[in-house]
PDB file as gemmi writes it, atoms N, CA and C in Angstrom:
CRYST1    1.000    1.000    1.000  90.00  90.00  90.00 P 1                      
ATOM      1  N   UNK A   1     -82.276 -69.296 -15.619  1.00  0.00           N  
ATOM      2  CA  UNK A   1     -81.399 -68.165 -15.410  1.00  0.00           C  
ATOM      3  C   UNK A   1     -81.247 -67.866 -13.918  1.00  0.00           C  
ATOM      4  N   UNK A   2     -82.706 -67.922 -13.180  1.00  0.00           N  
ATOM      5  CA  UNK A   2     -82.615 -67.539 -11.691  1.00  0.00           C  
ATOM      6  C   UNK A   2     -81.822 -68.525 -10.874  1.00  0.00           C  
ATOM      7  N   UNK A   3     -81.710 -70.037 -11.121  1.00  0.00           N  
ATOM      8  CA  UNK A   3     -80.992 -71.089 -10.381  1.00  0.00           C  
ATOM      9  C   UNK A   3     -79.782 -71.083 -10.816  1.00  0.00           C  
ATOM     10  N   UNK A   4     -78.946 -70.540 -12.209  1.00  0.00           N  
ATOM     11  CA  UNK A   4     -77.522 -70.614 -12.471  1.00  0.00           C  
ATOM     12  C   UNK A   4     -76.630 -69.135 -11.236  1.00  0.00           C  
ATOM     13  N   UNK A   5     -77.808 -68.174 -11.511  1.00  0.00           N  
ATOM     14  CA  UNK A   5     -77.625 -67.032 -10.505  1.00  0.00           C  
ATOM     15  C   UNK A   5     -77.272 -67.469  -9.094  1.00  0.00           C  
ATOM     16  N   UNK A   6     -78.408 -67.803  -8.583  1.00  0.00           N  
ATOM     17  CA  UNK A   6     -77.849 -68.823  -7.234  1.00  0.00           C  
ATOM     18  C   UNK A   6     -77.600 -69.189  -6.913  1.00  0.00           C  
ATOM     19  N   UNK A   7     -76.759 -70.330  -8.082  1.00  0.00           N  
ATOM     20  CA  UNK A   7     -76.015 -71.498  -7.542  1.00  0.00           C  
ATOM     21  C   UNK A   7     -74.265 -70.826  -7.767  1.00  0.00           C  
ATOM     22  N   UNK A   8     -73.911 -69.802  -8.449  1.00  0.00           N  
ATOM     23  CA  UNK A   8     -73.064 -68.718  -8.458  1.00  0.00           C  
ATOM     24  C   UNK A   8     -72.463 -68.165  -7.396  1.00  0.00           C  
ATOM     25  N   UNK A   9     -74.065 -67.498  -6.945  1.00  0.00           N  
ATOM     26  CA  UNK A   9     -73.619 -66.694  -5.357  1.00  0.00           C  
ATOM     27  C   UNK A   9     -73.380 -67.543  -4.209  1.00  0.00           C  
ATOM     28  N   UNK A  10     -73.941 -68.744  -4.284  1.00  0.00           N  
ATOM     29  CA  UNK A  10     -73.435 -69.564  -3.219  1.00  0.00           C  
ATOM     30  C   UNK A  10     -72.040 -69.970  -3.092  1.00  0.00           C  
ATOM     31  N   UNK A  11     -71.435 -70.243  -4.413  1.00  0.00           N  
ATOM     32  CA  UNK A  11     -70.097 -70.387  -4.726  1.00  0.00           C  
ATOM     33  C   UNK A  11     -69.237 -69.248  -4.079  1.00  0.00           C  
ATOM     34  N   UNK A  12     -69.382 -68.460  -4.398  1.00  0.00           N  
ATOM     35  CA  UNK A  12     -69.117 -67.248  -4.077  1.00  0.00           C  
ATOM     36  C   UNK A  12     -68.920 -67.273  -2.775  1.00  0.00           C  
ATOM     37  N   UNK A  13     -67.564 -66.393  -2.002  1.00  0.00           N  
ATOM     38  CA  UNK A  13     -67.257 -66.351  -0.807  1.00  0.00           C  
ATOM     39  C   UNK A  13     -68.166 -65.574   0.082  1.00  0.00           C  
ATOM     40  N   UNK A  14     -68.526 -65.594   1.248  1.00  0.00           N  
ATOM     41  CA  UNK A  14     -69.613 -65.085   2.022  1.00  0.00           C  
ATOM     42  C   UNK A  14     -69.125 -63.755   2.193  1.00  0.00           C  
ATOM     43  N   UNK A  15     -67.879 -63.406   3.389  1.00  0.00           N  
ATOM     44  CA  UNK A  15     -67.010 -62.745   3.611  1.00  0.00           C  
ATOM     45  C   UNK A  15     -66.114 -62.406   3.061  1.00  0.00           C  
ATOM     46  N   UNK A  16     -66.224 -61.839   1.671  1.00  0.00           N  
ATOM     47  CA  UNK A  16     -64.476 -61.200   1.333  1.00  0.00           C  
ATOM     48  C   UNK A  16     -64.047 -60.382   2.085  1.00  0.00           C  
ATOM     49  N   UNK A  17     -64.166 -59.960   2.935  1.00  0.00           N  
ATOM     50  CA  UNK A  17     -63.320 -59.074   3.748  1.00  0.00           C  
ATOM     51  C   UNK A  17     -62.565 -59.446   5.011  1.00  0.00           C  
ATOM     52  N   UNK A  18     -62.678 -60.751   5.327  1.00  0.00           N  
ATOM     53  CA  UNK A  18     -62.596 -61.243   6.693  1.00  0.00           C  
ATOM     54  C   UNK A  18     -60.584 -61.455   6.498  1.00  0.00           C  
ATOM     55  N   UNK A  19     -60.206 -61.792   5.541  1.00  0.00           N  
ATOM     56  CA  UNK A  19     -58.663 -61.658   5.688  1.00  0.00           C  
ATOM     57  C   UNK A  19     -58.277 -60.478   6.216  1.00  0.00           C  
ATOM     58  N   UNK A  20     -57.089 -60.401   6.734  1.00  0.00           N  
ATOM     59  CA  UNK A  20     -56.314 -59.292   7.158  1.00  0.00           C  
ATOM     60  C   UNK A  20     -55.054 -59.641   7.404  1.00  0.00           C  
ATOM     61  N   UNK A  21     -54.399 -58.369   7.015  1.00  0.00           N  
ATOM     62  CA  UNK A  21     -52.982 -58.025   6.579  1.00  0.00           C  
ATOM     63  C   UNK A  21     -52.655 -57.847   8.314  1.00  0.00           C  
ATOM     64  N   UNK A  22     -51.459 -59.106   8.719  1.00  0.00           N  
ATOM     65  CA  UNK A  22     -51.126 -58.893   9.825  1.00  0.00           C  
ATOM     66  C   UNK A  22     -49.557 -58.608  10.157  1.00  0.00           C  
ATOM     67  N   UNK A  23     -48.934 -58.151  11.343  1.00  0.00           N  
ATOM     68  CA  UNK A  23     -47.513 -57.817  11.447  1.00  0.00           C  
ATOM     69  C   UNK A  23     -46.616 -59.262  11.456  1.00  0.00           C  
ATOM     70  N   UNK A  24     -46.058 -59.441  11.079  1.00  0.00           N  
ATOM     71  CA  UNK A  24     -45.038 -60.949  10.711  1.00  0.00           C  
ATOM     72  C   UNK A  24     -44.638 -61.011  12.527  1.00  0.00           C  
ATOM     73  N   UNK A  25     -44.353 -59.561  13.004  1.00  0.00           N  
ATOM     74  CA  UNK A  25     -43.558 -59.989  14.278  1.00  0.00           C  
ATOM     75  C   UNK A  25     -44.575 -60.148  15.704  1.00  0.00           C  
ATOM     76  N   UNK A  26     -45.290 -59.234  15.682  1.00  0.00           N  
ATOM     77  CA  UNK A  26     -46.452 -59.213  17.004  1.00  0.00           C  
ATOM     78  C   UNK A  26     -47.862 -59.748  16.382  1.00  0.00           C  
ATOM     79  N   UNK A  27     -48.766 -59.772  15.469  1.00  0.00           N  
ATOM     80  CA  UNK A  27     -49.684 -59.686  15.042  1.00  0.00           C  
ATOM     81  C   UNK A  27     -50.802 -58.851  14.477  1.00  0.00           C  
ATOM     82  N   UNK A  28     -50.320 -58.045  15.260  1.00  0.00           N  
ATOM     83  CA  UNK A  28     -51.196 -56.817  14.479  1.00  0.00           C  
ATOM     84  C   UNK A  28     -51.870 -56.024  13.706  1.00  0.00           C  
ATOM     85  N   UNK A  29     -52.837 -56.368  13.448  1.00  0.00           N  
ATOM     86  CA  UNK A  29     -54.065 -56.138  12.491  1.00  0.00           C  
ATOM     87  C   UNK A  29     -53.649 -54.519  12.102  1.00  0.00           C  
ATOM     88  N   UNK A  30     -53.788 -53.828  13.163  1.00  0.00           N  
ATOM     89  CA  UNK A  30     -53.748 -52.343  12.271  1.00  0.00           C  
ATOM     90  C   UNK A  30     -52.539 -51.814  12.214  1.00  0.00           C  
ATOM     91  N   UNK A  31     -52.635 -50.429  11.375  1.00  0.00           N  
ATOM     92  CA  UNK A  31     -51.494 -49.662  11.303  1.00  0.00           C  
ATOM     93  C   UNK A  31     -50.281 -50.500  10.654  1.00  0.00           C  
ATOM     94  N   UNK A  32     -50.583 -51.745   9.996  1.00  0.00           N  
ATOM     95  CA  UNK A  32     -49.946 -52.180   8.882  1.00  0.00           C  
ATOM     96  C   UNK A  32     -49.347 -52.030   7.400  1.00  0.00           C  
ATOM     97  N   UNK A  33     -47.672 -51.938   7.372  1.00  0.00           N  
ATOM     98  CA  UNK A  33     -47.251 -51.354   6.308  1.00  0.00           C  
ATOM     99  C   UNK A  33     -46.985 -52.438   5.187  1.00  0.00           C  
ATOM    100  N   UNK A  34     -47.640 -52.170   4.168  1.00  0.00           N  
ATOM    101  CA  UNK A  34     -47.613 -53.808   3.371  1.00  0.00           C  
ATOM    102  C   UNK A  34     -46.132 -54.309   2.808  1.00  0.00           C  
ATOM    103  N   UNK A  35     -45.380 -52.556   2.667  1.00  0.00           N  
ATOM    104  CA  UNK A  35     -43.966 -53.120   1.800  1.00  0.00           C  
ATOM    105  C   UNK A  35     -42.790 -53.854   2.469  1.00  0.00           C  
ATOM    106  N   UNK A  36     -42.997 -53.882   3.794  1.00  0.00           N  
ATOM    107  CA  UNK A  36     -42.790 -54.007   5.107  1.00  0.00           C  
ATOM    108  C   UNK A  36     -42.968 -55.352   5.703  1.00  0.00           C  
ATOM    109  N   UNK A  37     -44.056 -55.338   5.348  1.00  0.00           N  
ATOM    110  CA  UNK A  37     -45.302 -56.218   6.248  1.00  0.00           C  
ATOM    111  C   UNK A  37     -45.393 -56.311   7.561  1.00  0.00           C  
ATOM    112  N   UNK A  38     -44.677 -55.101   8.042  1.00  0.00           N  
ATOM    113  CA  UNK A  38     -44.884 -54.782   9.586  1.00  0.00           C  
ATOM    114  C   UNK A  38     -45.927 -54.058   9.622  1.00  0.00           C  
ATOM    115  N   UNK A  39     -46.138 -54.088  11.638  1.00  0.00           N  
ATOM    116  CA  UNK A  39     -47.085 -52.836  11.664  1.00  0.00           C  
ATOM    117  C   UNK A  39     -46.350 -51.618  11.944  1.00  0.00           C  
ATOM    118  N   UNK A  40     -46.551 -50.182  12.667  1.00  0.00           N  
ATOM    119  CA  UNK A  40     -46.219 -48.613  12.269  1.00  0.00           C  
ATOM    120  C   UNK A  40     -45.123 -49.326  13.600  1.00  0.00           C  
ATOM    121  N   UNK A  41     -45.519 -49.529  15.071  1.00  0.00           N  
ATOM    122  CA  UNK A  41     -44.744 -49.959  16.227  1.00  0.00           C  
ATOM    123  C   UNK A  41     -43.603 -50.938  15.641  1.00  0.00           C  
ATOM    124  N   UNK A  42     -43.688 -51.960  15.073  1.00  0.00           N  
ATOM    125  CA  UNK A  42     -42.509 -52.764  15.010  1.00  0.00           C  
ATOM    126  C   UNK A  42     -41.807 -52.328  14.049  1.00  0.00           C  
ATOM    127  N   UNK A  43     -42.027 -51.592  12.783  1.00  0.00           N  
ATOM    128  CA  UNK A  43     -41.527 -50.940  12.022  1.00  0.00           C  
ATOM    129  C   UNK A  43     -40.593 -50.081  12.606  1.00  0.00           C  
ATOM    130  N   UNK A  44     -41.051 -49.156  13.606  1.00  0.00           N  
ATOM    131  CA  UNK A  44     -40.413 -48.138  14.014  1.00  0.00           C  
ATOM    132  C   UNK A  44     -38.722 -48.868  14.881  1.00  0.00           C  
ATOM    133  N   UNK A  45     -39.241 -49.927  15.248  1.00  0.00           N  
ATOM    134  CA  UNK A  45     -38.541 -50.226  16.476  1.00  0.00           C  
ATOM    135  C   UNK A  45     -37.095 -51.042  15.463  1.00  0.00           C  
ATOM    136  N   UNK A  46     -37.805 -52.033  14.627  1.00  0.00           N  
ATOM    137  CA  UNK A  46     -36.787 -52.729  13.850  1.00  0.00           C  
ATOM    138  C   UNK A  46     -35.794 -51.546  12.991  1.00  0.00           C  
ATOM    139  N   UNK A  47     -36.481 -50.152  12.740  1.00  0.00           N  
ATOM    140  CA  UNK A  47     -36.132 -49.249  12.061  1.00  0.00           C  
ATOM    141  C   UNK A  47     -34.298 -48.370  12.508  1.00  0.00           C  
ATOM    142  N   UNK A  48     -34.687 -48.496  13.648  1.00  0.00           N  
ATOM    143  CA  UNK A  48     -34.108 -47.608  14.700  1.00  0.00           C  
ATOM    144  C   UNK A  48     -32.972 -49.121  14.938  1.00  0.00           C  
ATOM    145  N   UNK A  49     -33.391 -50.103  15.198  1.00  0.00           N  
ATOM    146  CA  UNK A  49     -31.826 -50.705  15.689  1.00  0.00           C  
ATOM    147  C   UNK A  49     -31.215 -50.593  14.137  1.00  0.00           C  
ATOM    148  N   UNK A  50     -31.962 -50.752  13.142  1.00  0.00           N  
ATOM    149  CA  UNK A  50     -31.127 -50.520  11.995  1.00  0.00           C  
ATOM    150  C   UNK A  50     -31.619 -52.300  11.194  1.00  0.00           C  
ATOM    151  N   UNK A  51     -32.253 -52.973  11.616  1.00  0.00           N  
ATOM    152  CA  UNK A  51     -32.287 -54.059  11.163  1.00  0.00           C  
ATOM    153  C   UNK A  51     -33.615 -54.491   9.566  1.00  0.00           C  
ATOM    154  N   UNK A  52     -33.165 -53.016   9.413  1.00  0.00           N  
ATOM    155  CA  UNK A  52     -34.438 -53.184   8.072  1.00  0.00           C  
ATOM    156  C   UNK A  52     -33.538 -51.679   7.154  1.00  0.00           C  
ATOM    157  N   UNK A  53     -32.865 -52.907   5.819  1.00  0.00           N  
ATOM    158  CA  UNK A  53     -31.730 -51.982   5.475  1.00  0.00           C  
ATOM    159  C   UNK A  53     -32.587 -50.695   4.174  1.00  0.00           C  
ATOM    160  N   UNK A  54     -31.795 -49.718   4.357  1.00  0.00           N  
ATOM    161  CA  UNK A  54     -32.473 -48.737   3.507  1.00  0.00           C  
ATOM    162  C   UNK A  54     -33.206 -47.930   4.010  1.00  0.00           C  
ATOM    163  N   UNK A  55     -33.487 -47.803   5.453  1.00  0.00           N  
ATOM    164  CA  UNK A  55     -34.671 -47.190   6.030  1.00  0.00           C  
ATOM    165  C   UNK A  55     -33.442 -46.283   7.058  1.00  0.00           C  
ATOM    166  N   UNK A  56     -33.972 -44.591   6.778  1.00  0.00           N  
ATOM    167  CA  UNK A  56     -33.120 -43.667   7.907  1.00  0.00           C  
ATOM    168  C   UNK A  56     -34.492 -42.648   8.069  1.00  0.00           C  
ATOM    169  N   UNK A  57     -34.207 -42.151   9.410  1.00  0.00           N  
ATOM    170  CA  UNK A  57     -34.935 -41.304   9.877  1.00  0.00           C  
ATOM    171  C   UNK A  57     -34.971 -39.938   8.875  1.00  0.00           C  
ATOM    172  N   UNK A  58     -36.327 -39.534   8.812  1.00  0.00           N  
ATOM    173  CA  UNK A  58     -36.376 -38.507   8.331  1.00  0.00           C  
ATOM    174  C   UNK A  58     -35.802 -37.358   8.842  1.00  0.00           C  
ATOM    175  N   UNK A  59     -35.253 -36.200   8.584  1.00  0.00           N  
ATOM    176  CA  UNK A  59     -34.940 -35.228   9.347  1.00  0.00           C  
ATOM    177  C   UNK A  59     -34.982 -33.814   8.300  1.00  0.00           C  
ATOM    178  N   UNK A  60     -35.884 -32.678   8.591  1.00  0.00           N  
ATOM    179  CA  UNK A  60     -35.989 -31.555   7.381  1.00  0.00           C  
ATOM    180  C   UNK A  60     -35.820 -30.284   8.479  1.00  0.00           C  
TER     181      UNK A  60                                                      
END                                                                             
Protein backbone atom coordinates (compact mmCIF):
# COMPACT_ATOMS: atom_id res chain seq x y z
CA UNK A 1 0.00 0.00 0.00
CA UNK A 2 2.94 2.38 1.18
CA UNK A 3 5.01 1.86 -2.34
CA UNK A 4 1.69 2.21 -4.68
CA UNK A 5 1.32 5.63 -2.48
CA UNK A 6 4.74 6.70 -3.55
CA UNK A 7 5.08 5.68 -6.63
CA UNK A 8 1.66 7.98 -7.19
CA UNK A 9 3.13 11.05 -5.64
CA UNK A 10 6.09 10.88 -7.65
CA UNK A 11 3.92 10.80 -10.71
CA UNK A 12 2.34 13.53 -9.57
CA UNK A 13 3.44 17.08 -10.62
CA UNK A 14 5.91 18.75 -8.11
CA UNK A 15 4.70 22.34 -8.78
CA UNK A 16 1.11 22.79 -9.72
CA UNK A 17 1.26 26.19 -9.42
CA UNK A 18 4.21 27.22 -11.46
CA UNK A 19 1.94 27.98 -14.76
CA UNK A 20 0.75 31.39 -15.21
CA UNK A 21 -1.82 33.18 -17.02
CA UNK A 22 0.18 35.67 -19.16
CA UNK A 23 -0.80 38.96 -21.40
CA UNK A 24 -0.83 37.66 -25.25
CA UNK A 25 0.63 41.29 -25.97
CA UNK A 26 3.51 42.37 -23.34
CA UNK A 27 3.76 39.37 -21.00
CA UNK A 28 2.54 40.04 -18.02
CA UNK A 29 2.01 37.86 -15.26
CA UNK A 30 -0.25 40.10 -13.16
CA UNK A 31 -3.34 42.00 -13.23
CA UNK A 32 -4.50 39.52 -15.90
CA UNK A 33 -8.01 39.41 -17.40
CA UNK A 34 -8.73 35.80 -18.50
CA UNK A 35 -11.86 36.71 -20.87
CA UNK A 36 -9.51 38.93 -22.49
CA UNK A 37 -6.42 37.32 -21.93
CA UNK A 38 -4.90 40.62 -21.51
CA UNK A 39 -3.41 42.25 -18.67
CA UNK A 40 -5.53 45.54 -16.77
CA UNK A 41 -2.60 48.07 -18.93
CA UNK A 42 -3.03 46.53 -22.37
CA UNK A 43 -6.60 46.00 -21.89
CA UNK A 44 -7.09 49.50 -21.12
CA UNK A 45 -5.04 50.74 -23.98
CA UNK A 46 -6.45 48.22 -26.79
CA UNK A 47 -9.85 49.35 -25.08
CA UNK A 48 -9.67 52.99 -25.78
CA UNK A 49 -8.36 52.80 -29.52
CA UNK A 50 -11.47 50.70 -29.80
CA UNK A 51 -9.73 47.53 -31.03
CA UNK A 52 -11.49 45.02 -28.67
CA UNK A 53 -15.22 45.13 -29.94
CA UNK A 54 -18.00 45.40 -27.27
CA UNK A 55 -15.97 47.09 -24.70
CA UNK A 56 -17.11 51.13 -23.83
CA UNK A 57 -16.08 53.10 -21.03
CA UNK A 58 -18.01 53.09 -18.10
CA UNK A 59 -19.60 56.34 -17.25
CA UNK A 60 -22.47 56.73 -14.08
Amino acid sequence: MAKTCMKYREMRRKYPNRVRNRCKICGRPRGYIRRFGLCRICFREQALEGKIPGVVKASW
